[in-house]
C-alpha positions in Angstrom: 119.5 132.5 138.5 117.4 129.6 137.2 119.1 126.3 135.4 117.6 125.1 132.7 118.6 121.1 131.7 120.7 120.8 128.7 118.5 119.6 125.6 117.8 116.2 124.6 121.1 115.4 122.0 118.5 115.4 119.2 117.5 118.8 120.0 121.0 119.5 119.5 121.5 119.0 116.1 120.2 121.7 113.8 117.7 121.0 110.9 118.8 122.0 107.7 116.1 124.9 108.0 119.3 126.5 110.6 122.4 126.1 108.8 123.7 128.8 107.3 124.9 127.3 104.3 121.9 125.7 102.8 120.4 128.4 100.0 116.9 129.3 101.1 115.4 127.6 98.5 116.8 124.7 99.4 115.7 124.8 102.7 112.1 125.1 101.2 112.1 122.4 98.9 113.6 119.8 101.7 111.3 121.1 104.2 108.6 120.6 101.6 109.8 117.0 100.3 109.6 115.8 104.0 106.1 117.1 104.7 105.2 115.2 101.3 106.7 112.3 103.0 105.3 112.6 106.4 101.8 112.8 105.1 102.6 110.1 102.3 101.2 112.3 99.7 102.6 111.7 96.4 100.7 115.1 95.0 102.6 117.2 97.3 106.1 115.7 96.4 105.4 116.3 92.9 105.7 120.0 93.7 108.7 119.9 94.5 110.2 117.9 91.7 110.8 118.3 87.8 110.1 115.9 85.7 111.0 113.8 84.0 112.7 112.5 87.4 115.8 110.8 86.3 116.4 107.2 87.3 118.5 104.4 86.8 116.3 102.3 89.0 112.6 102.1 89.7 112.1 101.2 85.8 114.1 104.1 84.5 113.5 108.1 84.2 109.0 109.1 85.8 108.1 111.3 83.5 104.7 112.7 84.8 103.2 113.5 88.6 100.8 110.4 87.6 103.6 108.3 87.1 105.3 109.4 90.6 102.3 108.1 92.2 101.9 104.9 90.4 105.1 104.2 91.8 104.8 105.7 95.3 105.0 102.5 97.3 108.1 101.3 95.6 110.1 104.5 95.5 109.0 105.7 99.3 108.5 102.5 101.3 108.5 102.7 105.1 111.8 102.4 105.7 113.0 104.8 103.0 111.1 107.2 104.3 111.9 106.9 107.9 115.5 107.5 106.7 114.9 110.6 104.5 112.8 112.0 107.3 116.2 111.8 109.4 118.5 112.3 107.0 120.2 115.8 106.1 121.6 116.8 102.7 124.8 117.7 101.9 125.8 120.0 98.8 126.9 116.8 96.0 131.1 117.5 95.9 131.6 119.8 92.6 128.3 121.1 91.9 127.2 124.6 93.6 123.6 124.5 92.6 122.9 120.9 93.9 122.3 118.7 96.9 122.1 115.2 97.7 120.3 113.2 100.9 121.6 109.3 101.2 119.6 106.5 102.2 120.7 102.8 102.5 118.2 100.3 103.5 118.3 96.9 103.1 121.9 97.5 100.9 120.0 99.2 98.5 121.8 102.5 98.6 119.7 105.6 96.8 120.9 108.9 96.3 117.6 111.7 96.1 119.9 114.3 94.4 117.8 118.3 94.6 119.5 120.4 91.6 118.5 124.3 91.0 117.2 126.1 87.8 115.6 129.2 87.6 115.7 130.0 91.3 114.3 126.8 92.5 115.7 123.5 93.9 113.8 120.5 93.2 113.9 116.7 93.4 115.9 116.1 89.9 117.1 112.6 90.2 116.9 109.4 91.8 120.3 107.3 91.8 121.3 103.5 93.1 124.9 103.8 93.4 125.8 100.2 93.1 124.5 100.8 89.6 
């Protein structure tokens, strides 16, 4: 019988696309919202919201694709990204049709919250919660 190594700890840990308990439409509009990110394309991550995008940040609600990508750079810097890209969402405490991914960097803590209407998850809202 042949051995084969354990995986890598990273390997591990399953992707939201595997657990059970995420709907499949969420798992479509995460796994969509980090290819938008991976390829920095502020087009692609538009799909996958509805707008207007609340916000109490970033100069308040973005009301239009054209306005998401006006403000790309400040909403998605580098680090941002890299956290989203490893981050996983968890379903936001009360709320069955919604799901929230946390990112901190530089104590600037965001929530991207994902809610669901007719069928489909998308990005809905944008939240600093030290405001």
């Amino acid at each position: 019988m042949i051995a084969f190594p354990a995986p890598p700890p990273a390997l591990l840990r399953q992707a939201p696309a595997q657990q059970p308990s995420f709907p499949p439409e969420m798992i479509a509009a995460w796994s969509a919202f980090q290819a938008a990110l991976r390829a920095d394309d502020a087009g692609a991550l538009a799909k996958v919201t509805r707008f207007p995008l609340r916000s109490n940040e970033f100069g308040g609600a973005i009301a239009t694709p054209a306005a998401l990508k006006a403000k790309w750079k400040t909403l998605f810097p580098p680090a941002t990204k890299a956290c989203l890209l490893a981050a996983t969402p968890e379903r936001t405490e009360g709320a069955k049709d919604s799901f929230e991914a946390f990112c901190e960097v530089g104590g600037y803590p965001i929530r991207f919250i994902f809610t669901q209407r007719n069928g489909a998850y998308r990005l809905s809202a944008l939240d600093n919660i030290n405001e």
